[in-house]
PQR file with spaces between the fields and no chain letter, atoms N, CA, C, O and H, PARSE charges and radii, in Angstrom:
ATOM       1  N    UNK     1     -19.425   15.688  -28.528 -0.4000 1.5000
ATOM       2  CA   UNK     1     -18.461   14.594  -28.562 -0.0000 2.0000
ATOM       3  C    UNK     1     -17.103   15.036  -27.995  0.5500 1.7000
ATOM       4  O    UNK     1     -16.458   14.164  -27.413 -0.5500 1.4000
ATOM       5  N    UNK     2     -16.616   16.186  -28.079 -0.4000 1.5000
ATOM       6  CA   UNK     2     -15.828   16.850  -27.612 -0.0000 2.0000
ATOM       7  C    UNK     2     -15.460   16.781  -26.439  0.5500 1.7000
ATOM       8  O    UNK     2     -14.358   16.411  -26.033 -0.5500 1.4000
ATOM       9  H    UNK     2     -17.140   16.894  -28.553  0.4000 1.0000
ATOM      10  N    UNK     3     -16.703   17.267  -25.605 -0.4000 1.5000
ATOM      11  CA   UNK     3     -17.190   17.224  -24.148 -0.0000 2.0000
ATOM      12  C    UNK     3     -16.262   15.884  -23.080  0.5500 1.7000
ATOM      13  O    UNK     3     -15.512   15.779  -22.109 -0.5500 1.4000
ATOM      14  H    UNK     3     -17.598   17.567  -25.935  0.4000 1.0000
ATOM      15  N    UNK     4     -17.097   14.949  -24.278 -0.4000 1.5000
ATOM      16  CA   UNK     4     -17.019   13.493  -23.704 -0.0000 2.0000
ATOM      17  C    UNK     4     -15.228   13.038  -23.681  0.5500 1.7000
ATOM      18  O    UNK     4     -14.666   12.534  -22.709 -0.5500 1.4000
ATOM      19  H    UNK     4     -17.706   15.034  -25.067  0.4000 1.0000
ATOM      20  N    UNK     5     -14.922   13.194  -24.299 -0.4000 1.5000
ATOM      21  CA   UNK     5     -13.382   13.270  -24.619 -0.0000 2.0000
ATOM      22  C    UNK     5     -12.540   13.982  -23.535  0.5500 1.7000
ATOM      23  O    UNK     5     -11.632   13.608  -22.792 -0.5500 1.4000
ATOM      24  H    UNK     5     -15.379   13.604  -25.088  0.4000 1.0000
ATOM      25  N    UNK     6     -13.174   15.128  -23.724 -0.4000 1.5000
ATOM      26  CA   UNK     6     -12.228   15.738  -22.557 -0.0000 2.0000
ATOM      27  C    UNK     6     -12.538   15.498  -20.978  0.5500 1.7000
ATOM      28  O    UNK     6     -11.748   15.770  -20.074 -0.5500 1.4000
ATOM      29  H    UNK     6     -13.911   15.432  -24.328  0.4000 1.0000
ATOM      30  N    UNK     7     -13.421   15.117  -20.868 -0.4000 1.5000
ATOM      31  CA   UNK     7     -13.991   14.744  -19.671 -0.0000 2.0000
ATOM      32  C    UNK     7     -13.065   13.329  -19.508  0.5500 1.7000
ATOM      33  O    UNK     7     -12.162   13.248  -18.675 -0.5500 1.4000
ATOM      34  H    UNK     7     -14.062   14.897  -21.602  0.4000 1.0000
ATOM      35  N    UNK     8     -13.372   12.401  -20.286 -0.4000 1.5000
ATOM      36  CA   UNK     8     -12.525   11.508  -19.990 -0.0000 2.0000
ATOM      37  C    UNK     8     -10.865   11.156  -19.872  0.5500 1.7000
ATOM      38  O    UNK     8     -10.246   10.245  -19.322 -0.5500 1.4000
ATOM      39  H    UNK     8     -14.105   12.466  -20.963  0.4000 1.0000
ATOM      40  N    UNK     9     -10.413   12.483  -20.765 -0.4000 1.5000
ATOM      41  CA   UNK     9      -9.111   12.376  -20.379 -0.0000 2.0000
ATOM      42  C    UNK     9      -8.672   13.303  -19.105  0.5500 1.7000
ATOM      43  O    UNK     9      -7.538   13.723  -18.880 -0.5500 1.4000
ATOM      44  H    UNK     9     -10.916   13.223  -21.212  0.4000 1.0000
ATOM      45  N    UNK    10      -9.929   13.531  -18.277 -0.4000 1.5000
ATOM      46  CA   UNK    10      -9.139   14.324  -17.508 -0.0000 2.0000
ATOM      47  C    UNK    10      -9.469   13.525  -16.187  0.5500 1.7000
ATOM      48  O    UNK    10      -8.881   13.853  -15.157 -0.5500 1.4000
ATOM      49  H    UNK    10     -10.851   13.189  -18.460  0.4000 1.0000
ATOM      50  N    UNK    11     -10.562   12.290  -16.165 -0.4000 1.5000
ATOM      51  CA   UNK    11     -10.694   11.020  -15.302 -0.0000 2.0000
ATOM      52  C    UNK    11      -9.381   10.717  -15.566  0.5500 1.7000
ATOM      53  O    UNK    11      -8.588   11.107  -14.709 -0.5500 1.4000
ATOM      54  H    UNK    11     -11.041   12.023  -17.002  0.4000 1.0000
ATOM      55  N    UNK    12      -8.828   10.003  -16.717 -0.4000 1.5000
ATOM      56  CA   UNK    12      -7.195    9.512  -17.094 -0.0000 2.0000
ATOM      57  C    UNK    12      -6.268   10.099  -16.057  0.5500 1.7000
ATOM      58  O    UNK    12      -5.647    9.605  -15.115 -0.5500 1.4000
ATOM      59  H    UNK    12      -9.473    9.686  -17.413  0.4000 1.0000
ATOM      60  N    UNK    13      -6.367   11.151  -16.478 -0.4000 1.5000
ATOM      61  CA   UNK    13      -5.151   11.503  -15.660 -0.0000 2.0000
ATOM      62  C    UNK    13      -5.655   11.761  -14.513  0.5500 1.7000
ATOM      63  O    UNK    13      -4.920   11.132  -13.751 -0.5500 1.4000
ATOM      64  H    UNK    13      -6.872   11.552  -17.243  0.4000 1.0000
ATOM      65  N    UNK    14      -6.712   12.463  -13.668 -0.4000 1.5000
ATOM      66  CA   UNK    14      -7.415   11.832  -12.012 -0.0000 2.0000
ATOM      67  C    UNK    14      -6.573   10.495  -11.644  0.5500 1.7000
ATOM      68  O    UNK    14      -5.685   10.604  -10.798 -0.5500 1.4000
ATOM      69  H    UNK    14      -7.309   12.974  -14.286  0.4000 1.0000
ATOM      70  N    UNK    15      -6.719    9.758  -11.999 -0.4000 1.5000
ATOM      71  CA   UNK    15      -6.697    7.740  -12.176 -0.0000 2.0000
ATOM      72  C    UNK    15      -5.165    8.270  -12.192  0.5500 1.7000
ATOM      73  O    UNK    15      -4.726    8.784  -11.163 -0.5500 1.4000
ATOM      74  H    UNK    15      -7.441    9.670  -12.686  0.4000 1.0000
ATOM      75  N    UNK    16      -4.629    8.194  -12.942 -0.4000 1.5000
ATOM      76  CA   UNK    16      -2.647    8.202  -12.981 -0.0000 2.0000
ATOM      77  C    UNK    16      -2.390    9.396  -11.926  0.5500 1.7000
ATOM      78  O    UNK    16      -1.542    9.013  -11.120 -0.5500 1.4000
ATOM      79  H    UNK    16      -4.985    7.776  -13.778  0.4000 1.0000
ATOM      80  N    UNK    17      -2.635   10.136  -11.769 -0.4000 1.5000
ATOM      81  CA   UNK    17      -1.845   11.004  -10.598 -0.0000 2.0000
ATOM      82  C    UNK    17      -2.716   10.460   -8.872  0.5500 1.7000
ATOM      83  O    UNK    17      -2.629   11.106   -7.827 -0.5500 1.4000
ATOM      84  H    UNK    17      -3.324   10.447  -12.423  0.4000 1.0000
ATOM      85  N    UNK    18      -3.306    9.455   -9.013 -0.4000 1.5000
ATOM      86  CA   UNK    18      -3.862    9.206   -8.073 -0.0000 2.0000
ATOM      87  C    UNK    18      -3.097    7.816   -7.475  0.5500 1.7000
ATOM      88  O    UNK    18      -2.547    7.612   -6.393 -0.5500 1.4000
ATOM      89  H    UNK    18      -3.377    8.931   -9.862  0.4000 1.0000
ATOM      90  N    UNK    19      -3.225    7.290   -8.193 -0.4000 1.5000
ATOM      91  CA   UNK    19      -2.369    6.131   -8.356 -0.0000 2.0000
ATOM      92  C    UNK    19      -1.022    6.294   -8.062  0.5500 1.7000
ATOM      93  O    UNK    19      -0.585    5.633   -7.120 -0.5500 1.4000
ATOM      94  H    UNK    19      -3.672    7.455   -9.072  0.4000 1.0000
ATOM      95  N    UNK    20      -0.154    7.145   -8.758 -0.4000 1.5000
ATOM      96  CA   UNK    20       1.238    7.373   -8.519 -0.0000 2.0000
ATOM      97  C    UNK    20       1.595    8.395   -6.711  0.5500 1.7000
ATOM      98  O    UNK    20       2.733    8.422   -6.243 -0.5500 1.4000
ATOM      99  H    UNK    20      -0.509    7.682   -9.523  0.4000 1.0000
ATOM     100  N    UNK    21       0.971    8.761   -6.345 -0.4000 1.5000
ATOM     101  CA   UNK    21       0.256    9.680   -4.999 -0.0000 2.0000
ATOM     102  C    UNK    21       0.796    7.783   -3.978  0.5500 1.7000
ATOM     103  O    UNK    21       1.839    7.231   -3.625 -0.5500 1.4000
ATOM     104  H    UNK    21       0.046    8.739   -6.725  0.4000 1.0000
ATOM     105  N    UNK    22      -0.504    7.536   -3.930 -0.4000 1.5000
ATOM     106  CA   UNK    22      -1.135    6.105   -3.410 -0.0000 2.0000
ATOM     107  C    UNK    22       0.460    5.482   -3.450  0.5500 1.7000
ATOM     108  O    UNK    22       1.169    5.266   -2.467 -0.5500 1.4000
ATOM     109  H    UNK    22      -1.351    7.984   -4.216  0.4000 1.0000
ATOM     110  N    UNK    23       0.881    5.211   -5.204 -0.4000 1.5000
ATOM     111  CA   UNK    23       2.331    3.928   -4.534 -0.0000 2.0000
ATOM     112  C    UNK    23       3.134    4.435   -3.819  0.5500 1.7000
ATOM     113  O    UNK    23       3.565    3.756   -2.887 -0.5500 1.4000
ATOM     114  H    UNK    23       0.305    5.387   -6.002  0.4000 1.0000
ATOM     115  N    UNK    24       3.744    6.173   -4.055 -0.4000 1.5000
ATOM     116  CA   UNK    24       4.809    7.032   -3.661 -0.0000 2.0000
ATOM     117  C    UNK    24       4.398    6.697   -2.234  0.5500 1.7000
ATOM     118  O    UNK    24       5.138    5.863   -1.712 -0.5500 1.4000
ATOM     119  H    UNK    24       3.394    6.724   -4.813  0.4000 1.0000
ATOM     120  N    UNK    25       3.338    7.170   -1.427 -0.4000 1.5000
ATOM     121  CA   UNK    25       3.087    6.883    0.071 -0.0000 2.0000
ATOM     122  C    UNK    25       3.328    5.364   -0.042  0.5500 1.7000
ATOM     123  O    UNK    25       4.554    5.306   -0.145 -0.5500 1.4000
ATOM     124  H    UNK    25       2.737    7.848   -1.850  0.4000 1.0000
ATOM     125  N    UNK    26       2.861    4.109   -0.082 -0.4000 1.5000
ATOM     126  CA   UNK    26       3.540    2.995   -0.334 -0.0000 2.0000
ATOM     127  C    UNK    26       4.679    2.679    0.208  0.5500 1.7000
ATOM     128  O    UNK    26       4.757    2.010    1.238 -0.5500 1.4000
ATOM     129  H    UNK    26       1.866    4.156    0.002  0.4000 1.0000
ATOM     130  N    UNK    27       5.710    3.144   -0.457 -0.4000 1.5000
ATOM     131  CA   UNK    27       7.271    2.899   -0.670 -0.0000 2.0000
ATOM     132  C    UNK    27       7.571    3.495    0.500  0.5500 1.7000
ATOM     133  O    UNK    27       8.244    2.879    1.328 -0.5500 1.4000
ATOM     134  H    UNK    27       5.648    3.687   -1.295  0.4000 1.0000
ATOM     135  N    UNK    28       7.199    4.553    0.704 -0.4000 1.5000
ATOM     136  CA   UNK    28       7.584    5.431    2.349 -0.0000 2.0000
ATOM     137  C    UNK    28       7.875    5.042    3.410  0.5500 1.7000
ATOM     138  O    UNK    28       8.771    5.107    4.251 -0.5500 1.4000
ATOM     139  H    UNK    28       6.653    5.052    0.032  0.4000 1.0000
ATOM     140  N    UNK    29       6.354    4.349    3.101 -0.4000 1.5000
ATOM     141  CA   UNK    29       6.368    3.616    4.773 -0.0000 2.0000
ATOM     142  C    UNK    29       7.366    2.888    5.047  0.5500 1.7000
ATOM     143  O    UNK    29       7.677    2.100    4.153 -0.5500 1.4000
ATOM     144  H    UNK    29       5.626    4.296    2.417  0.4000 1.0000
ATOM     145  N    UNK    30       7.963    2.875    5.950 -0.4000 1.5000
ATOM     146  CA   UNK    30       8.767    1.990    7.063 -0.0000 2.0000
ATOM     147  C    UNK    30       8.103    0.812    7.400  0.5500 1.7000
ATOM     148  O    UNK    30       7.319    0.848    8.349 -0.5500 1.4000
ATOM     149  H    UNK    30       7.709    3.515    6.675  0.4000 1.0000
ATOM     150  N    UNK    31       8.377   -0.782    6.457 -0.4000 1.5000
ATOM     151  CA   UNK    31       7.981   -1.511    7.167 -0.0000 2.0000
ATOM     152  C    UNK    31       8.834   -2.088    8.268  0.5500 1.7000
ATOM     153  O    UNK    31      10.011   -1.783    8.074 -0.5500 1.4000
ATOM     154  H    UNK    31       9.014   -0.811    5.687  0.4000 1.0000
ATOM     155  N    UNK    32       8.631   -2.946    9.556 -0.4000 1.5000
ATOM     156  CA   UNK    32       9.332   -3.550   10.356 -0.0000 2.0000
ATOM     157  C    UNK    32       8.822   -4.703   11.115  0.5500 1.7000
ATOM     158  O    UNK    32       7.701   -4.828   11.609 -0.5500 1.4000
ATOM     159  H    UNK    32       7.675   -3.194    9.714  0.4000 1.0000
ATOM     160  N    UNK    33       9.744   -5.472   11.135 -0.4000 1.5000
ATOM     161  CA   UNK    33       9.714   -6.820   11.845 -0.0000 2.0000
ATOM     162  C    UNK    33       9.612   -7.306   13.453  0.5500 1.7000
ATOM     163  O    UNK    33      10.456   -6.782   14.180 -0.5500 1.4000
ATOM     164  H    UNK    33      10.655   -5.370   10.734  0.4000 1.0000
ATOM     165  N    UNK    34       9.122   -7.799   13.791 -0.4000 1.5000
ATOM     166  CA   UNK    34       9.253   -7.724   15.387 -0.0000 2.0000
ATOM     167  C    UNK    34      10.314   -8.508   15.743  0.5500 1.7000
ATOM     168  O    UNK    34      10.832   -9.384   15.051 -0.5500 1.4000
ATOM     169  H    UNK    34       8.436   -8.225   13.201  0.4000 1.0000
ATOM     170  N    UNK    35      10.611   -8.173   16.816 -0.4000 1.5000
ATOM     171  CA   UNK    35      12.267   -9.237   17.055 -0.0000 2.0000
ATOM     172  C    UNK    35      12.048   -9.947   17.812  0.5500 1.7000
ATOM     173  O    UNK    35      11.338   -9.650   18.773 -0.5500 1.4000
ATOM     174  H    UNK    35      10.191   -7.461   17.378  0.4000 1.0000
ATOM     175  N    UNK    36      12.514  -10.989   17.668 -0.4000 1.5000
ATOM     176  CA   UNK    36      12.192  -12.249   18.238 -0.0000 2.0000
ATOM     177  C    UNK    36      12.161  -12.540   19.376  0.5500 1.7000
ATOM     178  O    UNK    36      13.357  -12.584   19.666 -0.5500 1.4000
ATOM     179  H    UNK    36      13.090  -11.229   16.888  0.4000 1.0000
ATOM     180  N    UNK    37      11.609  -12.776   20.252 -0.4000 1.5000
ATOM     181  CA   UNK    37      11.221  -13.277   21.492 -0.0000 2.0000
ATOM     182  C    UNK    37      12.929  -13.725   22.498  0.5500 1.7000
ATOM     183  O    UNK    37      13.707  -14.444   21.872 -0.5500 1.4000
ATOM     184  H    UNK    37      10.638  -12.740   20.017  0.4000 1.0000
ATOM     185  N    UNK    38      13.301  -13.349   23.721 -0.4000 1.5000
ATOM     186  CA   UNK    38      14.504  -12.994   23.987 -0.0000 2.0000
ATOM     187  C    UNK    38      14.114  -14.442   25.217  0.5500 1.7000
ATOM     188  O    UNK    38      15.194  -14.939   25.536 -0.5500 1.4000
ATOM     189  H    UNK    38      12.668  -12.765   24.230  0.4000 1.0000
ATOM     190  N    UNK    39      13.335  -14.925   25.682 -0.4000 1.5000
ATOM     191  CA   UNK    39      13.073  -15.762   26.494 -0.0000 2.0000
ATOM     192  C    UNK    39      13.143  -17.181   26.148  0.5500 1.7000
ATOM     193  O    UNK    39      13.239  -18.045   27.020 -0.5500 1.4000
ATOM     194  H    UNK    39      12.457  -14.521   25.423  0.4000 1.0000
ATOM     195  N    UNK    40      13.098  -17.451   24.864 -0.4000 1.5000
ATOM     196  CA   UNK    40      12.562  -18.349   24.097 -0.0000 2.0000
ATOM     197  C    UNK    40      10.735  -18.963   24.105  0.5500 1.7000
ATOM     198  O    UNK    40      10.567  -20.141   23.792 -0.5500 1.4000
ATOM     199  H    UNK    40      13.021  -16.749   24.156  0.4000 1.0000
ATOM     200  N    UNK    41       9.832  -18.341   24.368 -0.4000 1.5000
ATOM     201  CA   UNK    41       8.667  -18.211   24.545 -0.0000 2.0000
ATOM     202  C    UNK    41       7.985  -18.505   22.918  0.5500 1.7000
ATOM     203  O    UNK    41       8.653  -18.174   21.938 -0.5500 1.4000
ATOM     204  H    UNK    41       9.969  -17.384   24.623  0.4000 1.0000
ATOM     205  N    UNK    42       6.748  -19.083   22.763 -0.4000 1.5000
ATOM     206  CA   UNK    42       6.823  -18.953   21.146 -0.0000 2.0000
ATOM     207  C    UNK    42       5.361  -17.846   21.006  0.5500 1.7000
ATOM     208  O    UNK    42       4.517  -17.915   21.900 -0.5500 1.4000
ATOM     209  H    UNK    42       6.205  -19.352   23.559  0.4000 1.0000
ATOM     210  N    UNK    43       5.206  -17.086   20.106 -0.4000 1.5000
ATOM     211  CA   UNK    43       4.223  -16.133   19.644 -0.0000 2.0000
ATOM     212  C    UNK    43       3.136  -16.843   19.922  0.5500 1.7000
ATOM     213  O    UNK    43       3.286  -18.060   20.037 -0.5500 1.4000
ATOM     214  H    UNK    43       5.892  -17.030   19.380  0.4000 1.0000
ATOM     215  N    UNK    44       1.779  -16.256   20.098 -0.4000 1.5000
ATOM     216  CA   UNK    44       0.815  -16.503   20.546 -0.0000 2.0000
ATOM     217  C    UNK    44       0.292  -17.561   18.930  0.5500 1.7000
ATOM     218  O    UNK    44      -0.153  -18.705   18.841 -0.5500 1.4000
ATOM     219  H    UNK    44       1.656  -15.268   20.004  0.4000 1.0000
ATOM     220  N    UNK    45       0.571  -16.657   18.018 -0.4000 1.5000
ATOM     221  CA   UNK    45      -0.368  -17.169   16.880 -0.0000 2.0000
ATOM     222  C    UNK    45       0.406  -18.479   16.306  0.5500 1.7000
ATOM     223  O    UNK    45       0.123  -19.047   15.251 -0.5500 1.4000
ATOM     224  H    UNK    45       0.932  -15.728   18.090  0.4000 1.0000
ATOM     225  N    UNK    46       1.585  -18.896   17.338 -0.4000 1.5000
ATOM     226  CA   UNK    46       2.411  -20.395   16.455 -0.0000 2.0000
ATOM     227  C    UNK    46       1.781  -21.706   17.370  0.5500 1.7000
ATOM     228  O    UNK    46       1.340  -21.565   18.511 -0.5500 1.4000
ATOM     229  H    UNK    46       1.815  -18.435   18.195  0.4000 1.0000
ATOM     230  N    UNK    47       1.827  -22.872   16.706 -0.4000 1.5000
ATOM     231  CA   UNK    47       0.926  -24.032   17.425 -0.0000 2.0000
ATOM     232  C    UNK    47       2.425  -24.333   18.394  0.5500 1.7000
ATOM     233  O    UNK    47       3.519  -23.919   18.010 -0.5500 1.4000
ATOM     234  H    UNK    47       2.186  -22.987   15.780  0.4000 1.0000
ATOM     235  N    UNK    48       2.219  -25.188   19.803 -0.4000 1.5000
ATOM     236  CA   UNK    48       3.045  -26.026   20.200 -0.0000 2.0000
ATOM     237  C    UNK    48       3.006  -27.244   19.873  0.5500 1.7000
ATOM     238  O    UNK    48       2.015  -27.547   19.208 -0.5500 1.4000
ATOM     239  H    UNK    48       1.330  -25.524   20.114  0.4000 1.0000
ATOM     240  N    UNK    49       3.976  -28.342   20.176 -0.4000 1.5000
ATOM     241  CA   UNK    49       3.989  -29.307   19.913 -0.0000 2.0000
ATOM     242  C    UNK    49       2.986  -30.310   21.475  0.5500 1.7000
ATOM     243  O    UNK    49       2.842  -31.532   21.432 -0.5500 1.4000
ATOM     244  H    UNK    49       4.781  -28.096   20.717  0.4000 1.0000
């Protein structure tokens, strides 16, 4: 019973230091926006009228 216990608290913490790894890279990244079209042209993926 012992076994089982410790085995599982050491999945626990696997799972939490894996997790905290995973968001830290997350936050890192550099997201960015594309800038807007300088022609007035509209993006491929917007409908025209």
């Amino acid at each position: 019973m012992k076994l089982v216990m410790v085995i599982s608290i050491i999945i626990c913490i696997v799972v939490i230091v894996v997790t905290a790894l995973v968001t830290t890279k997350a936050y890192s990244f550099k997201h960015t926006v594309d800038p807007e079209p300088v022609d007035g042209t509209k993006h491929s993926g917007e409908k025209t009228s």
